[in-house]
DRENFI-828992 format. One line per field, with one value per atom (N, C-alpha, C): residue in one letter; atom name; residue number from 1; x, y, z. Coordinates in nm, 2 decimals, decimal comma, always signed. Example, Ala and Ser with C-alpha at 12.3 -4.5 7.8 and 13.67 -1.06 7.14 Angstrom:
2
rest <- A/A/A/S/S/S $
atom <- N/CA/C/N/CA/C $
nr <- 1/1/1/2/2/2 $
c1 <- +1,32/+1,23/+1,32/+1,28/+1,37/+1,29 $
c2 <- -0,57/-0,45/-0,33/-0,22/-0,11/+0,00 $
c3 <- +0,78/+0,78/+0,78/+0,71/+0,71/+0,79 $
% end
This chain:
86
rest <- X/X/X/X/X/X/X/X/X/X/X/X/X/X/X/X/X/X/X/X/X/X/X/X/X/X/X/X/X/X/X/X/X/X/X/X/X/X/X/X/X/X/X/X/X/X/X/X/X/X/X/X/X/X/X/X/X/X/X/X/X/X/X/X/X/X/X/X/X/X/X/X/X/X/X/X/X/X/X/X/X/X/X/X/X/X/X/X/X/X/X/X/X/X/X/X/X/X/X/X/X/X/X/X/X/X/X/X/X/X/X/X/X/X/X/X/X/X/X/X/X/X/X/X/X/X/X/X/X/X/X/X/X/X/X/X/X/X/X/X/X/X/X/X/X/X/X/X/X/X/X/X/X/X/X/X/X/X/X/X/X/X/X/X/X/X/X/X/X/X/X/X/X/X/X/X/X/X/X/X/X/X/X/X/X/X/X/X/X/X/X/X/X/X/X/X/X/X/X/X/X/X/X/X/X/X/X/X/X/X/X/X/X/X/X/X/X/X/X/X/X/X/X/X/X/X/X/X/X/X/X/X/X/X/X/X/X/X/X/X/X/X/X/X/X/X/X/X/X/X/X/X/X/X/X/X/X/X $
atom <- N/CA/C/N/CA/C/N/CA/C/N/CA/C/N/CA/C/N/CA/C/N/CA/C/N/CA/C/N/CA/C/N/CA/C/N/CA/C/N/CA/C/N/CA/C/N/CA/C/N/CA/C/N/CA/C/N/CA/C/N/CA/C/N/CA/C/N/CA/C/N/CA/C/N/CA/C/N/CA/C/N/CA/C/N/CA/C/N/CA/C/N/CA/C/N/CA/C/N/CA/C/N/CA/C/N/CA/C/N/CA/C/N/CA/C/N/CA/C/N/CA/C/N/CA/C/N/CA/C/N/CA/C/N/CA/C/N/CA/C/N/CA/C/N/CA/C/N/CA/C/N/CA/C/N/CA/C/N/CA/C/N/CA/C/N/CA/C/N/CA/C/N/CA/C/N/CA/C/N/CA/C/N/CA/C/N/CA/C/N/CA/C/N/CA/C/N/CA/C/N/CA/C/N/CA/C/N/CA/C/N/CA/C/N/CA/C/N/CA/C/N/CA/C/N/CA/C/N/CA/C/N/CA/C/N/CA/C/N/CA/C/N/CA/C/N/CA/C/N/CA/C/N/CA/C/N/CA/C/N/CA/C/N/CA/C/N/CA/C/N/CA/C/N/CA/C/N/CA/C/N/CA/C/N/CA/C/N/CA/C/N/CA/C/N/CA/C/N/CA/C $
nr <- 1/1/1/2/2/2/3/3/3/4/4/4/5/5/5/6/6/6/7/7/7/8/8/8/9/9/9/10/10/10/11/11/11/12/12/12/13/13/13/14/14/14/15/15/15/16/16/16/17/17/17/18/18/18/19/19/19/20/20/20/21/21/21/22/22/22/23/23/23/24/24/24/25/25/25/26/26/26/27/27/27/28/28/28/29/29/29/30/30/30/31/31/31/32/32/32/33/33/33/34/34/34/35/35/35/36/36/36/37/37/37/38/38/38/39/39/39/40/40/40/41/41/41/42/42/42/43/43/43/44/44/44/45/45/45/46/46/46/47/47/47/48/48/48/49/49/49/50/50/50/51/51/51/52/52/52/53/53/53/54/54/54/55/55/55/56/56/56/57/57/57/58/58/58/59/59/59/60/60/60/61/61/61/62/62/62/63/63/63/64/64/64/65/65/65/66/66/66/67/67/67/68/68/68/69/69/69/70/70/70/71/71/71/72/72/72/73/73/73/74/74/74/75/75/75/76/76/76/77/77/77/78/78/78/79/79/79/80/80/80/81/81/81/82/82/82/83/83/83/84/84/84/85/85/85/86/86/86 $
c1 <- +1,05/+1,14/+1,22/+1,36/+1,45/+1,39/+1,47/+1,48/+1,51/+1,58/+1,67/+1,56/+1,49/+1,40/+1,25/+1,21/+1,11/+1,14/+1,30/+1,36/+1,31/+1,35/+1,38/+1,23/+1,14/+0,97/+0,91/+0,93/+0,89/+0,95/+1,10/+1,12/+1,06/+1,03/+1,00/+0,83/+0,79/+0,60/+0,64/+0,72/+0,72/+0,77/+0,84/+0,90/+0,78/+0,70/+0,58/+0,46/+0,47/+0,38/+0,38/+0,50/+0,56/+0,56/+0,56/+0,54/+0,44/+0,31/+0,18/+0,12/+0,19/+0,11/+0,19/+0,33/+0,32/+0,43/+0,51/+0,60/+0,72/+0,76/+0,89/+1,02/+0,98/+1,10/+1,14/+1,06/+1,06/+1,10/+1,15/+1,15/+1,31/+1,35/+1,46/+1,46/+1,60/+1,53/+1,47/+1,51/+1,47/+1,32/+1,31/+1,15/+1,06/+1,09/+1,01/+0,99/+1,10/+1,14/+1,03/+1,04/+0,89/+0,80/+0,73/+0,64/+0,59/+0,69/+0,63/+0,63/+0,68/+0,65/+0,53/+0,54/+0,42/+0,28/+0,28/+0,16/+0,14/+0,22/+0,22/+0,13/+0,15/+0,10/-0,02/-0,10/-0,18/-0,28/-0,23/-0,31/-0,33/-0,26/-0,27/-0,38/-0,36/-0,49/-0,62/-0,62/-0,77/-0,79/-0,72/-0,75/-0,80/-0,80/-0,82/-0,98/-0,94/-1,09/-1,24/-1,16/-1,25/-1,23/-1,17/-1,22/-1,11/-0,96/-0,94/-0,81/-0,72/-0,57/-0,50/-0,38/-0,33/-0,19/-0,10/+0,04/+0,06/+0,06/+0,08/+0,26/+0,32/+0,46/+0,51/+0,63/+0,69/+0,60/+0,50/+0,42/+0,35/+0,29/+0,18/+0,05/+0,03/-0,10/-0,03/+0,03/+0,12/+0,19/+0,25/+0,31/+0,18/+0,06/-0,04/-0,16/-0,13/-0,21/-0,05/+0,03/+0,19/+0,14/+0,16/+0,14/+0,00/-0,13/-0,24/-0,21/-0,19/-0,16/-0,05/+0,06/+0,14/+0,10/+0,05/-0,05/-0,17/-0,24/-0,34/-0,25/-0,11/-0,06/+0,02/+0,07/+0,13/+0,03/-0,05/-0,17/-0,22/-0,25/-0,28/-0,16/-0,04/+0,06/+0,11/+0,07/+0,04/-0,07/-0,20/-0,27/-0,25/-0,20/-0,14/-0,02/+0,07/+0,18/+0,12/+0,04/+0,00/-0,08/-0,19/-0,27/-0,19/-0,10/+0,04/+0,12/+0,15/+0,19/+0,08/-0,05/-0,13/-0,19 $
c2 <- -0,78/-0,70/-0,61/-0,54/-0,51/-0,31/-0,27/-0,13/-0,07/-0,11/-0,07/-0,14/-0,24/-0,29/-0,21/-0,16/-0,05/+0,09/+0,11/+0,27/+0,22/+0,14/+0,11/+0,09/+0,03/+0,02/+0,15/+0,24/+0,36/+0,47/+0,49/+0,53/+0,47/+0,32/+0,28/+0,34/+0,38/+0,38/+0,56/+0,64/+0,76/+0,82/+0,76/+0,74/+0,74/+0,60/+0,60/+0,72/+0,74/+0,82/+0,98/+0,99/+1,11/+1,15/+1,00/+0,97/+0,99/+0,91/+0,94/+1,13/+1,20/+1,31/+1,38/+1,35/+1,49/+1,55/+1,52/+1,61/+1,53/+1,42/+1,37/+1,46/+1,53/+1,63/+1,74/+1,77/+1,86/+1,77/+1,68/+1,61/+1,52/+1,50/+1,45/+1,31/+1,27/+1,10/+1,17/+1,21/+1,22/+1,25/+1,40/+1,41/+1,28/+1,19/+1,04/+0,93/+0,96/+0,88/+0,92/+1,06/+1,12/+1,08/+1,13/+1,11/+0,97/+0,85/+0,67/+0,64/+0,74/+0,64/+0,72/+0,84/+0,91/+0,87/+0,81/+0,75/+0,65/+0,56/+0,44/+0,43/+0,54/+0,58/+0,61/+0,71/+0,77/+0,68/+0,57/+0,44/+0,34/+0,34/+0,25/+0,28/+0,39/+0,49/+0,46/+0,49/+0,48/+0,38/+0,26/+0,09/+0,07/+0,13/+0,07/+0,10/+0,22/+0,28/+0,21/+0,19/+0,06/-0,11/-0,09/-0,22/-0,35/-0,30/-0,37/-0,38/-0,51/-0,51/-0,43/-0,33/-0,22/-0,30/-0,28/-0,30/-0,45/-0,55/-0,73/-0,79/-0,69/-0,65/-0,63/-0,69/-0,62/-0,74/-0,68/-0,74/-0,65/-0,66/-0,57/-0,52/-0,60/-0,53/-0,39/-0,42/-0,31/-0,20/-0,23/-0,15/-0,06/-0,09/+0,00/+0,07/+0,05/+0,10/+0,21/+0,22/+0,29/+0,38/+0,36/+0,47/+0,55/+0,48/+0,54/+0,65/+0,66/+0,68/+0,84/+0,79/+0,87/+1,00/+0,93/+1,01/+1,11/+1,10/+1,16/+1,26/+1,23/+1,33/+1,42/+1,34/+1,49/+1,59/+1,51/+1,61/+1,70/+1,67/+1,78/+1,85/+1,78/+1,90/+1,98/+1,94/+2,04/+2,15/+2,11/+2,20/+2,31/+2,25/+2,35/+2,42/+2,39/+2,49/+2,59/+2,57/+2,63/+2,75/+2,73/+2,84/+2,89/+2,84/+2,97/+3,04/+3,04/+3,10/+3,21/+3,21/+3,28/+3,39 $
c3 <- -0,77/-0,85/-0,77/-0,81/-0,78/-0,77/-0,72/-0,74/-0,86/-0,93/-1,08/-1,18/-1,11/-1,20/-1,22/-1,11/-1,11/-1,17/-1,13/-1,18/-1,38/-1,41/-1,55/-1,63/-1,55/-1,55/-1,58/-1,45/-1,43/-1,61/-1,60/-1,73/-1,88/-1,90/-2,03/-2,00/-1,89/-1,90/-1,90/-1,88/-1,88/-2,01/-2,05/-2,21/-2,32/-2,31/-2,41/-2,39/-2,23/-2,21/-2,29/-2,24/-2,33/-2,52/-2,55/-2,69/-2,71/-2,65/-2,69/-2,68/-2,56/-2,55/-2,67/-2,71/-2,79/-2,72/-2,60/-2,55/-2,57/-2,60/-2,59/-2,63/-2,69/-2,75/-2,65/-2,57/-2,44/-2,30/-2,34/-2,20/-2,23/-2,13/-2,11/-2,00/-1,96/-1,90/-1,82/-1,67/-1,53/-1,55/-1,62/-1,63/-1,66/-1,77/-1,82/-1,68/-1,61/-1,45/-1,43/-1,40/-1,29/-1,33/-1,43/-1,49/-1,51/-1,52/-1,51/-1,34/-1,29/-1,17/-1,10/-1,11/-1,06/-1,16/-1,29/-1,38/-1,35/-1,25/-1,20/-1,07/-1,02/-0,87/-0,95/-0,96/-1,05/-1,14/-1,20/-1,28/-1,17/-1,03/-1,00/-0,87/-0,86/-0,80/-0,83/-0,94/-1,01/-1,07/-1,11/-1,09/-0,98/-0,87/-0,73/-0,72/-0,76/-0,73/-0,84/-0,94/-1,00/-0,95/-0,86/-0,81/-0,88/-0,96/-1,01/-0,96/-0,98/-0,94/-1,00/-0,98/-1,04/-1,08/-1,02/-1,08/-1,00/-1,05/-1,02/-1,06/-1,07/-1,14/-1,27/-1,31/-1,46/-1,56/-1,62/-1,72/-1,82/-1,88/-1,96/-1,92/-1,85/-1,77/-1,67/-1,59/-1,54/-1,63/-1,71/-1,81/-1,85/-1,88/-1,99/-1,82/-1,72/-1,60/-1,60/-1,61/-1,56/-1,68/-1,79/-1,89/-1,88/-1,89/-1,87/-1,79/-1,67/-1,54/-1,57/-1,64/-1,67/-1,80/-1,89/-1,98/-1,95/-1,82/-1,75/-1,69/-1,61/-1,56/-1,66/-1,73/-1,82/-1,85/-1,90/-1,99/-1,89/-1,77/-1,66/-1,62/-1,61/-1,61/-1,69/-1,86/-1,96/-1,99/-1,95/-1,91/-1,81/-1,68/-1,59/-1,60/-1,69/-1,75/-1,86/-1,97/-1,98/-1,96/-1,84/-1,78/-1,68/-1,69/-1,52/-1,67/-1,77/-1,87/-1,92/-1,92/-1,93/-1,83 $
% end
């Protein structure tokens, strides 16, 4: 896969991810960017560490390891915005 093809991966897994926690309304593309490709890194982290294949390219197995991944980090970077506000 291409670069534009990962950039585009990365936003549709940061997008859903965003859907599922509850923030999409607070978030714009670039942040969904970050967020799918850093959930990518992050899912594909801790696939490893179970011993399993992480991202094998643009499919659905990759797609739901990218969001997992992405969904874990928001939620910890919404925990941690909130307790620096406190």
């Amino acid at each position: 896969m291409g670069l534009l093809s990962w950039i585009v991966f990365g936003a549709l897994a940061g997008w859903v991810a965003s859907i599922i926690t509850g923030r999409n309304r607070r978030m714009g593309c670039l942040p969904n960017l970050v967020a799918g490709i850093v959930g990518a890194l992050v899912g594909g982290f801790l696939m490893n560490l179970l011993g399993k294949t992480a991202i094998t390219g643009f499919n659905l197995y990759s797609f739901g390891v990218a969001v997992l991944g992405a969904v874990i980090f928001l939620v910890i970077t919404g925990i941690w915005s909130r307790h620096k506000k406190d």
